[in-house]
C-alpha positions as CSV (number, residue, x, y, z in Angstrom):
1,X,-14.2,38.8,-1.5
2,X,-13.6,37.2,2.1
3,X,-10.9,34.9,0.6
4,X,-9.3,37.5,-1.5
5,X,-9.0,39.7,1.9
6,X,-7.4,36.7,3.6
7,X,-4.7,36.0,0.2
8,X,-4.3,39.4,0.7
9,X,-3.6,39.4,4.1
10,X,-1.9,36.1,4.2
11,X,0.8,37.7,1.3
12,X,1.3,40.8,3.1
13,X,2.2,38.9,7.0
14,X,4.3,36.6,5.1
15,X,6.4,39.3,3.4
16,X,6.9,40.4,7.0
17,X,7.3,37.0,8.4
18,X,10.0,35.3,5.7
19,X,13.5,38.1,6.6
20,X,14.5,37.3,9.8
21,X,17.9,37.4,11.6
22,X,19.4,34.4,9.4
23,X,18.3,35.6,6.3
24,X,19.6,39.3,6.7
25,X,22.9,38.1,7.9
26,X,23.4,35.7,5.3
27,X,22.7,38.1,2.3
28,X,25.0,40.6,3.5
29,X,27.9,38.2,4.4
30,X,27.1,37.0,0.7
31,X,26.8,40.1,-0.6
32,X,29.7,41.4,1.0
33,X,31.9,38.6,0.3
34,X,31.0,37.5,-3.5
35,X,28.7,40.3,-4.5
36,X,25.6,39.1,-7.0
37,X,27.0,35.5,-7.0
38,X,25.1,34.2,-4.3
39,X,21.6,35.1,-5.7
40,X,21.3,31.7,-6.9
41,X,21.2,30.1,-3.4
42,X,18.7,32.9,-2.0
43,X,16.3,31.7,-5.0
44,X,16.6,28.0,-5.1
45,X,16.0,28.3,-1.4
46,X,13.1,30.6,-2.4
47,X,11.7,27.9,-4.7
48,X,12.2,25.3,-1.9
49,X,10.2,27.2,1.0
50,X,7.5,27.7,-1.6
51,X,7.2,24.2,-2.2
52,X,6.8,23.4,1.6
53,X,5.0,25.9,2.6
54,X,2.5,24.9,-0.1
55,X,2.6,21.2,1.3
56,X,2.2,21.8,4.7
57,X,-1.0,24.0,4.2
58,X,-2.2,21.4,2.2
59,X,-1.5,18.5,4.1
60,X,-3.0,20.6,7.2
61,X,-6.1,21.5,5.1
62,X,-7.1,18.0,4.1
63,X,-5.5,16.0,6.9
64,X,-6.3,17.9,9.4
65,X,-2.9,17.1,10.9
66,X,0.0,19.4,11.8
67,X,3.4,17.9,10.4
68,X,4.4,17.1,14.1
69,X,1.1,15.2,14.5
70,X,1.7,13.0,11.1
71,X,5.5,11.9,11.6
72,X,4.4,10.7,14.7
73,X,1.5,8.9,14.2
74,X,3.0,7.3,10.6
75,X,6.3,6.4,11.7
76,X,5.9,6.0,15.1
77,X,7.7,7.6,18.4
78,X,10.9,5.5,18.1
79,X,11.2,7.0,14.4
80,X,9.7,10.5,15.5
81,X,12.1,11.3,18.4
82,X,15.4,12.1,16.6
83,X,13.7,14.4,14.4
84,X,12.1,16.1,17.4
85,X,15.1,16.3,19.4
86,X,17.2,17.9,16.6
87,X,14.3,20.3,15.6
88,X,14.2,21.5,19.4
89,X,18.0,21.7,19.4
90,X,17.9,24.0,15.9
91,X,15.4,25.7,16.5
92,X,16.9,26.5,20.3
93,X,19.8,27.8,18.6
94,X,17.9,30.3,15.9
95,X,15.6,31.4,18.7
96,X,18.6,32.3,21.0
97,X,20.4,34.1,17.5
98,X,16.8,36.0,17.1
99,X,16.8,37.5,20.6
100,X,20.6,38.4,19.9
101,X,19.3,40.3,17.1
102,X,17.0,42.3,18.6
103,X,19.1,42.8,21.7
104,X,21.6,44.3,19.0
105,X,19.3,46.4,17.4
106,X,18.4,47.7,21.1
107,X,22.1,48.7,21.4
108,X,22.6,50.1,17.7
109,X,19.6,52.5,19.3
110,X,20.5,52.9,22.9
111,X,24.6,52.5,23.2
112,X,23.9,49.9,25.7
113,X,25.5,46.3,25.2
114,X,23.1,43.9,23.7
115,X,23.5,41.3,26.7
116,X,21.7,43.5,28.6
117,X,18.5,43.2,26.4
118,X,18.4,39.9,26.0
119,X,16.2,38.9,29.3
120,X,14.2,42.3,28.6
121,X,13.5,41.1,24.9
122,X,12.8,37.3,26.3
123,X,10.3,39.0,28.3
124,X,8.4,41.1,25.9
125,X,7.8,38.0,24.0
126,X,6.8,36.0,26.5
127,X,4.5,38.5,27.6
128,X,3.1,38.7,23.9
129,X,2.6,35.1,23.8
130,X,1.0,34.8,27.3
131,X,-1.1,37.5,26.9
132,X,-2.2,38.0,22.9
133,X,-3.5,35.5,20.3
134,X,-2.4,33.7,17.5
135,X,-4.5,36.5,15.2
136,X,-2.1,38.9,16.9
137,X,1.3,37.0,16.7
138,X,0.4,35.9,12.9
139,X,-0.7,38.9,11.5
140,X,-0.5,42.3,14.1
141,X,3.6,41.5,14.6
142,X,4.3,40.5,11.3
143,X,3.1,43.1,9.5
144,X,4.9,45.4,11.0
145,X,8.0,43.6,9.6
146,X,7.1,45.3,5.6
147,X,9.4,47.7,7.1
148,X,12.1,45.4,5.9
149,X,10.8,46.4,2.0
150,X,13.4,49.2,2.7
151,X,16.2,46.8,1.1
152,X,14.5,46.3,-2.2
153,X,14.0,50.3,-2.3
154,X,17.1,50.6,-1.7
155,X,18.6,47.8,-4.4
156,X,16.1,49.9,-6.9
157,X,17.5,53.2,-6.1
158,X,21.3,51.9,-6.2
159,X,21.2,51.2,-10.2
160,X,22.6,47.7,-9.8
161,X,23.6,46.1,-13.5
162,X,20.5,44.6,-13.9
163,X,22.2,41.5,-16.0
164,X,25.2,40.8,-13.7
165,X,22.1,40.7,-11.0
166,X,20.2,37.9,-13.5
167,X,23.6,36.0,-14.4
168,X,23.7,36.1,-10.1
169,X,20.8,34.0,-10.0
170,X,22.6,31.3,-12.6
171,X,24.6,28.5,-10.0
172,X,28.5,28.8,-10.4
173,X,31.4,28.2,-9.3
174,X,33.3,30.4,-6.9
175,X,35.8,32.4,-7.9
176,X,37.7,32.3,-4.3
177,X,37.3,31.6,-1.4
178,X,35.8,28.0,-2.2
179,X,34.9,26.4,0.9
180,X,33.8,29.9,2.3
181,X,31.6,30.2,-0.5
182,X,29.8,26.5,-0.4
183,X,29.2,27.5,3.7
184,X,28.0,30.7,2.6
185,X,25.6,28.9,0.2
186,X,24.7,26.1,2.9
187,X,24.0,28.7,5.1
188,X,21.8,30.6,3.0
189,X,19.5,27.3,2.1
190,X,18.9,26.6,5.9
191,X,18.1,30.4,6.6
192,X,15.4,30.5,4.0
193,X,14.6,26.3,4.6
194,X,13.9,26.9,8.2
195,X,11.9,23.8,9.5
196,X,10.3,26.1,12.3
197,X,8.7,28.7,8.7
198,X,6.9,25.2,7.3
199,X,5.5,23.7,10.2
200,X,4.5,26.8,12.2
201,X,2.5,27.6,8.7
202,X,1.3,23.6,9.5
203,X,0.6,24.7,12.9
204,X,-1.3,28.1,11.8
205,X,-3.5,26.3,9.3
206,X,-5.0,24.0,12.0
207,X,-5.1,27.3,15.1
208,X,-7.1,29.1,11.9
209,X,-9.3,25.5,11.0
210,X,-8.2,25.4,7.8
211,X,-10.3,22.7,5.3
212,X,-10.4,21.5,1.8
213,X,-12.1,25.2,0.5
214,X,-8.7,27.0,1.6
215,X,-6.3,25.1,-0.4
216,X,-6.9,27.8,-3.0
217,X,-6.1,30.8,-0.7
218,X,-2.6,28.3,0.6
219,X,-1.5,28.2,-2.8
220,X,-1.7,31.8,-3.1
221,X,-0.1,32.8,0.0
222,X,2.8,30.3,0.1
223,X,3.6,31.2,-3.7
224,X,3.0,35.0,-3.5
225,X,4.0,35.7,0.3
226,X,7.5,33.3,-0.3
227,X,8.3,34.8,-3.8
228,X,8.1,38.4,-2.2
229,X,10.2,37.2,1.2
230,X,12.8,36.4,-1.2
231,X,12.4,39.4,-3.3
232,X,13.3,41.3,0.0
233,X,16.3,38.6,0.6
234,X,17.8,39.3,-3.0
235,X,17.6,43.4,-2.0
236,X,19.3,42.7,1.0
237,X,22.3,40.7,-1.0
238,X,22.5,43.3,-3.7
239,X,22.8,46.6,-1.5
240,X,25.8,44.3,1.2
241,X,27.1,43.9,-2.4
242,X,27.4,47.4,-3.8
243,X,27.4,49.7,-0.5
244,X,29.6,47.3,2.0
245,X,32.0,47.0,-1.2
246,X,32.8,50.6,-1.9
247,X,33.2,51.0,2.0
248,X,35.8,48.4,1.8
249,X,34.3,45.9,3.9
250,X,34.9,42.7,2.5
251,X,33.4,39.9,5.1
252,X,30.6,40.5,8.0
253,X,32.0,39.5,11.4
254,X,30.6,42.7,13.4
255,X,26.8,43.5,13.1
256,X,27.5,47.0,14.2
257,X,29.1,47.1,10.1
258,X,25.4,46.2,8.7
259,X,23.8,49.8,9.1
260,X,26.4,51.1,6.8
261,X,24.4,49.1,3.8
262,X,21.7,51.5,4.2
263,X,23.1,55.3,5.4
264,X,24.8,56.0,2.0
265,X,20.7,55.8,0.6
266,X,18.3,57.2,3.2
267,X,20.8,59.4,5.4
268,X,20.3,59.2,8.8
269,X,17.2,57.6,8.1
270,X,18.7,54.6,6.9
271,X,20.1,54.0,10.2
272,X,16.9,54.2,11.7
273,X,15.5,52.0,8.9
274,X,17.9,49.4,9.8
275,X,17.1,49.5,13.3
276,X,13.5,48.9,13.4
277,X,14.0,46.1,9.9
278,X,16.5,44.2,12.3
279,X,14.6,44.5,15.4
280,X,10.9,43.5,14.2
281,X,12.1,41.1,12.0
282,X,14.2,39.4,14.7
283,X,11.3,39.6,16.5
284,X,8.3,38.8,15.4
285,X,10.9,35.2,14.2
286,X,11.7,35.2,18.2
287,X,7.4,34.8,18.5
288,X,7.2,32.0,16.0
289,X,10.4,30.3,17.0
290,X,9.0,30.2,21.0
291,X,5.9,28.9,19.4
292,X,6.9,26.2,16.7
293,X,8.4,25.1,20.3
294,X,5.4,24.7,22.1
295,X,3.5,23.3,19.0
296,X,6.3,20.6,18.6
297,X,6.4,19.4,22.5
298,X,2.6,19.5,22.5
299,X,1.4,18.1,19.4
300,X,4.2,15.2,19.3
301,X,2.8,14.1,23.1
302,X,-0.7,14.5,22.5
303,X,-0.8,17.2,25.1
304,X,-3.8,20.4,24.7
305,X,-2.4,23.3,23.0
306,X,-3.4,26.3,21.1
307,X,-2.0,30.0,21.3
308,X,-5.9,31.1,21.4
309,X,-6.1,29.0,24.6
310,X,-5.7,31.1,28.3
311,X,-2.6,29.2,29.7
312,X,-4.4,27.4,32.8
313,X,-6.4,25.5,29.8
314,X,-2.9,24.5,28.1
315,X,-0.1,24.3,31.4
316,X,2.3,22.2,29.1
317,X,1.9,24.1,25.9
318,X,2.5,27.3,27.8
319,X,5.1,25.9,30.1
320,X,7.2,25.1,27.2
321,X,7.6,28.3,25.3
322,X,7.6,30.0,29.0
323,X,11.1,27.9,29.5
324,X,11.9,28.1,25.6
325,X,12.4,31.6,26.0
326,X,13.7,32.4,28.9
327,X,16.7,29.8,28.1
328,X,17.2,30.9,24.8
329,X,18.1,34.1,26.4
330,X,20.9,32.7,28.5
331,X,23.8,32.5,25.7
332,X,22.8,35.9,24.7
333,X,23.3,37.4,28.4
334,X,26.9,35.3,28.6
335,X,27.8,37.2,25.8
336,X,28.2,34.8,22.7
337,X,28.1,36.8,19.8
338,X,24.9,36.7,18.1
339,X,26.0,37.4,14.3
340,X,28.1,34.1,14.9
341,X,25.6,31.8,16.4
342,X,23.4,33.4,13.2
343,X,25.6,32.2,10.9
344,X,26.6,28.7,12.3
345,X,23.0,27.8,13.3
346,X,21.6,28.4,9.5
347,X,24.1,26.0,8.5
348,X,23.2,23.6,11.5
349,X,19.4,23.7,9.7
350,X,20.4,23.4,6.7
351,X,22.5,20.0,8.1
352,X,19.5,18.9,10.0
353,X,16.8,19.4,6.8
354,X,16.5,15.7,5.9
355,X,15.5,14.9,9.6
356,X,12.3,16.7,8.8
357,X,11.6,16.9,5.7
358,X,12.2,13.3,4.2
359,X,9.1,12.0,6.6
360,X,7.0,14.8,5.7
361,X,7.7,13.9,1.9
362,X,6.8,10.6,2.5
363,X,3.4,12.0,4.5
364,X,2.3,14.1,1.0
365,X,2.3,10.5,-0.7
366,X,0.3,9.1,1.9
367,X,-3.1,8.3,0.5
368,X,-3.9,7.9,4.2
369,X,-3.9,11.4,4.8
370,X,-3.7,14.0,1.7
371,X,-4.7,11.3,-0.5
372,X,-8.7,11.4,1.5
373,X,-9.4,14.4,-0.4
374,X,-10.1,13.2,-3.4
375,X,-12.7,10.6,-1.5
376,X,-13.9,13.1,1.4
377,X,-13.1,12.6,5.1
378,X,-15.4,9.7,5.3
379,X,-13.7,7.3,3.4
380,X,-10.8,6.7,5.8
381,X,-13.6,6.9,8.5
382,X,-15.3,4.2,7.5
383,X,-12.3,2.1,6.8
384,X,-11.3,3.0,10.7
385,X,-14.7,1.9,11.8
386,X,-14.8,-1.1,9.9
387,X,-11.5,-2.5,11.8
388,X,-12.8,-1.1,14.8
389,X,-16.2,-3.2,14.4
390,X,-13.6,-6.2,13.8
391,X,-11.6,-5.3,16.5
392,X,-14.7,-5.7,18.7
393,X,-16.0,-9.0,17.1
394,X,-13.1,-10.8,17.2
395,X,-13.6,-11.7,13.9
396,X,-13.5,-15.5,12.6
397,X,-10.9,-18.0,12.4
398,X,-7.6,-17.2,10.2
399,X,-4.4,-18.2,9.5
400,X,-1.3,-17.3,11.3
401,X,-0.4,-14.6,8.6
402,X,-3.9,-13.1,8.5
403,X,-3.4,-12.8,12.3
404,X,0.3,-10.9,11.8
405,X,-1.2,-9.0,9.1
406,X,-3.9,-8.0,11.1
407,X,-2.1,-7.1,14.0
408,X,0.6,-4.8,11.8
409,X,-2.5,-2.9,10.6
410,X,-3.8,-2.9,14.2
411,X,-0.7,-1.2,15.4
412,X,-0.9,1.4,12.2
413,X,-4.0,2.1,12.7
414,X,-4.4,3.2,16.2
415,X,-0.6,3.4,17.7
416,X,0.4,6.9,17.9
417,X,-2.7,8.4,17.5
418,X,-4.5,11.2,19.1
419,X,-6.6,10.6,21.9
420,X,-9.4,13.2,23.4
421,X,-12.6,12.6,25.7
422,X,-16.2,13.6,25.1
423,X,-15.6,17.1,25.1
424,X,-13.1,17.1,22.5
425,X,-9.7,17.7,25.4
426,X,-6.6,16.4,23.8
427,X,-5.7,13.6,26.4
428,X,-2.4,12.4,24.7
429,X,-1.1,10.0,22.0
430,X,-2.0,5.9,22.2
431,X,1.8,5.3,23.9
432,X,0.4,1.3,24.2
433,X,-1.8,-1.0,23.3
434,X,-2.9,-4.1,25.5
435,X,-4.3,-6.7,23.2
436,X,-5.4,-10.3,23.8
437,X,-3.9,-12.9,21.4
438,X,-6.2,-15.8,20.8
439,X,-5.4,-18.7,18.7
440,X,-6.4,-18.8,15.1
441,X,-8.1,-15.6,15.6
442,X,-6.9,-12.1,15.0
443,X,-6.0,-9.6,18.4
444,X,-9.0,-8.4,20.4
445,X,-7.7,-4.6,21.9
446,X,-8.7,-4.6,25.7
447,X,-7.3,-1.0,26.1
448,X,-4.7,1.5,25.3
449,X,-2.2,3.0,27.7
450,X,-1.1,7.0,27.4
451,X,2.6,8.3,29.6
452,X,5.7,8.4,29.9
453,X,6.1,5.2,31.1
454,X,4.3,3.4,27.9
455,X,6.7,5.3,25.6
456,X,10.0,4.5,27.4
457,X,8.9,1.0,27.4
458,X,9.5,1.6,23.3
459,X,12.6,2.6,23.8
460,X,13.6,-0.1,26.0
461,X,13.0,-2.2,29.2
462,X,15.4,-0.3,31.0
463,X,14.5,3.1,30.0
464,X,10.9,1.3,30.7
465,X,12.1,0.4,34.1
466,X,13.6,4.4,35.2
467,X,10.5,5.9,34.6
468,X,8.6,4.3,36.5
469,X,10.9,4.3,39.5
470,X,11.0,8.0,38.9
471,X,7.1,8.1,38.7
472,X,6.9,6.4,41.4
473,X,9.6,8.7,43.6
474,X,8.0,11.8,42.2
475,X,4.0,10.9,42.5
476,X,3.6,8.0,44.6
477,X,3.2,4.3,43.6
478,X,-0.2,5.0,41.8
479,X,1.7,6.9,39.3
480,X,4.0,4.3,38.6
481,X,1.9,2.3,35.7
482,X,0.6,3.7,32.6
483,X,-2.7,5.3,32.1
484,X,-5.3,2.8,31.2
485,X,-8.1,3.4,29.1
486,X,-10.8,0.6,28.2
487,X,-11.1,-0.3,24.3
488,X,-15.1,-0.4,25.0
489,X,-15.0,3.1,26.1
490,X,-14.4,4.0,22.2
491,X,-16.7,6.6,20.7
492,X,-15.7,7.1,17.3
493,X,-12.1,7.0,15.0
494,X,-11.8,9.5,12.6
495,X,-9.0,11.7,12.4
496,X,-8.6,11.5,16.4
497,X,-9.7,8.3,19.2
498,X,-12.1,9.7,21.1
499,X,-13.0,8.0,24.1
500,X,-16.6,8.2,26.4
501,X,-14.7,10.0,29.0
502,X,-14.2,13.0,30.9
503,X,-10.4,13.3,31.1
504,X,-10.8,15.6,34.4
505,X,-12.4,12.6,36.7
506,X,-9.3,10.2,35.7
507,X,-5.5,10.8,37.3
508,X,-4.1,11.1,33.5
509,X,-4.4,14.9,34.1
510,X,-2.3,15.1,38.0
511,X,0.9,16.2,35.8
512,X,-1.2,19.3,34.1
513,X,-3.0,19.9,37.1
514,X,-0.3,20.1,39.3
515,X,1.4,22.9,36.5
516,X,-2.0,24.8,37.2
517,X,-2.0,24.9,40.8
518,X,1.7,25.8,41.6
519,X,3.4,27.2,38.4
520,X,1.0,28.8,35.9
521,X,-1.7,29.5,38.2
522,X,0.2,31.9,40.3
523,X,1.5,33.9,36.8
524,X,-0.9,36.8,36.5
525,X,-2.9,36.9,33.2
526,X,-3.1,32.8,33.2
């Protein structure tokens, strides 16, 4: 009964959670433009999210990894960083579009110009995300968002031809307007292939501690919740097509022209309908967006994080969707036009998909991670500890390539990892590794080094070189090498390093402590 209440629950946030401001303004420029011939692109991308949204519950589940966590720890920073700076840079972009969208529902309902919401709007979400928890944000905001169920009452009540609506959903080719139509369709894909709707759902299984006995309950969610998002997608398409038609409007550039797809059904009502659909769709996105931030700065640099978490125990993590926000504003209050950067930042994701999801394709067929459930946690455990036991020993004599084999599986095995102390504190990721080479026998670890020195060394000697000079300018000489932790201060290796230490008597913390004392401190509510 408990997990039927949480498919249940699950289903009904997602319906809420999947319409946003890129999938509204897509349909209707669709609709508008090429009436049902577009439906095909709203379902494959359907079909697509299902399919990821499945996989990153599962790989959450039986990993107990976020999708952040595993790119960087299989393919290392170097490989990692590309894909998180053009995640940050999309998903900057549809934040910004989301708070335009609710800053022009604000003036659809007050007459006053949506760049005078936009720092208001910023604010109410930050105060949500300071304040509430990731119960509330999941489920509380999204629910609210059934109110966009409105479209598919109103498809149902406009008597669409039920077969032109099915030959819709058949791919083919335009019949004008050709290269509007394939951007149209590109655009579509990225608003319903949004990296942020995969790995926040990544992100949500581990806040919720999902394990193997949920991946059920993910199936069910991801294929129910993601079918009737795009149920509500479809509605949208097929009312832009009929009502923004017979009104003559034949392309979307103004979003003042979208309540009209709604007032010819419910009256005056409609207009309201529209409103509140546009405005808590826009958003509760706006939450996840800020958030899928956060996760991604936190979890790809090891930092502590967790929306559940008061924000003096997570400065970063709370930091980051503090600045998110109030940025993403900016364009907004200088007056870019929000419908626009909608449209040209769903094609930008759909541009930027391979980034993201290639790697995380690559992490299902992992054996290292999704591949442990079929042998329980304990087998990659044990293989962990065994190498660790030989890391220790030293091991006996062996060729030169045993010794390169060994070190590659060294540097697998433990680079990139997350680190944590005794009391289970996310510390950061292994940045480096200091081993000692010893002829004819394999590397013997002496430590591993965490900052961001370490990792600009990986990118270079002279990015290697700046950051410690700036270290050094900013903190003083003692913050100018990396953070040192001894190899025989190893507790166990499982799905995190965790060392005998209490992370609050070392210096690896000044950076976070410093964010406590003079920036998040001083916010009331922290």
């Amino acid at each position: 009964m408990k997990k039927l209440l949480e498919i249940s629950l699950g289903v009904v946030t997602s319906v809420g959670g999947f319409l946003e401001v890129g999938s509204m303004a897509t349909a209707a420029q669709a609709g508008a433009l090429f009436g049902f011939q577009l439906i095909w692109a709203v379902v494959l991308g359907t079909i697509c999210i299902i399919f990821l949204v499945e996989m990153a519950g599962r790989f959450a589940a039986v990993s107990h990894h976020t999708i952040a966590d595993g790119i960087r720890e299989r393919f290392g920073f170097n490989a990692f960083i590309l894909p998180l700076l053009a995640t940050l840079l999309v998903n900057f972009l549809v934040l910004s579009a989301e708070i335009g969208g609710v800053a022009i529902a604000a003036e659809l309902a007050t007459g006053i110009s949506f760049q005078w919401w936009a720092l208001p709007v910023a604010f109410l979400a930050w105060l949500l995300l300071w304040k509430g928890t990731f119960g509330l944000i999941e489920k509380g905001v999204s629910m609210l968002g059934l109110v966009t169920l409105c479209f598919v009452v109103g498809a149902v009540m406009l008597r669409p031809e039920w077969k032109e609506v099915a030959v819709g959903a058949v791919p083919s080719l335009p019949h004008h307007d050709t290269a509007k139509y394939w951007f149209m369709a590109v655009s579509i894909l990225g608003a319903s292939i949004s990296p942020y709707l995969f790995m926040f759902y990544s992100s949500g299984a581990i806040e919720d501690q999902w394990d193997k006995s949920y991946l059920g309950t993910n199936r069910a969610i991801a294929g129910l919740g993601m079918s009737f998002g795009g149920t509500i997608s479809v509605g949208v398409l097929i009312v832009a097509a009929l009502v923004l038609g017979a009104h003559g409007v034949a392309e979307v550039d103004d979003y003042n022209q979208l309540p009209l797809m709604l007032i010819p059904i419910f009256g005056f009502w409609g207009f309201v309908l529209f409103v509140a659909s546009l405005a808590i769709a826009c958003f509760g996105a706006a939450l996840e967006v800020a958030l899928q931030q956060a996760y991604l700065v936190a979890q790809g640099f090891g930092w502590n994080w967790g929306e559940d978490l008061k924000p003096r125990d997570d400065p970063g993590f709370s930091l980051a969707y503090t600045l998110t926000l109030f940025l993403a504003a900016i364009p907004i209050v200088l007056g870019l036009d929000p419908l626009k950067l909608t449209i040209f930042s769903m094609a930008l994701t759909a541009a930027s998909l391979p980034l993201t999801v290639v790697p995380f394709l690559f992490l299902l067929n992992d054996e290292r991670y999704v591949g442990e459930h079929r042998n329980g946690p304990h087998f990659e455990r044990g293989r962990d500890l065994r190498h660790l036991a030989r890391l220790r020993a030293g091991g006996s004599d062996r060729s030169a390539a045993d010794i390169r084999r060994h070190l590659m599986q060294l540097l697998r095995d433990i680079l990139d990892k997350q680190v944590v102390d005794r009391e289970q504190v996310k510390i950061g990721k292994v940045d480096g590794l200091v081993a000692e080479l010893r002829r004819g026998k394999p590397p013997k670890v002496v430590a591993i080094e965490l900052g961001s020195i370490s990792l600009a060394r990986r990118l270079g000697v002279v990015p290697g070189r700046w950051t410690a000079r700036l270290a050094a300018r900013l903190s003083g000489k003692r913050q100018a090498r990396p953070h040192r932790i001894g190899w025989n201060k190893v507790r166990d290796i499982g799905v995190d390093i965790e060392f005998d230490i209490d992370v609050r008597r070392t210096r690896i913390f000044s950076w976070q402590d410093w964010l406590r004392e003079h920036v998040v401190g001083r916010i009331p509510g922290a």
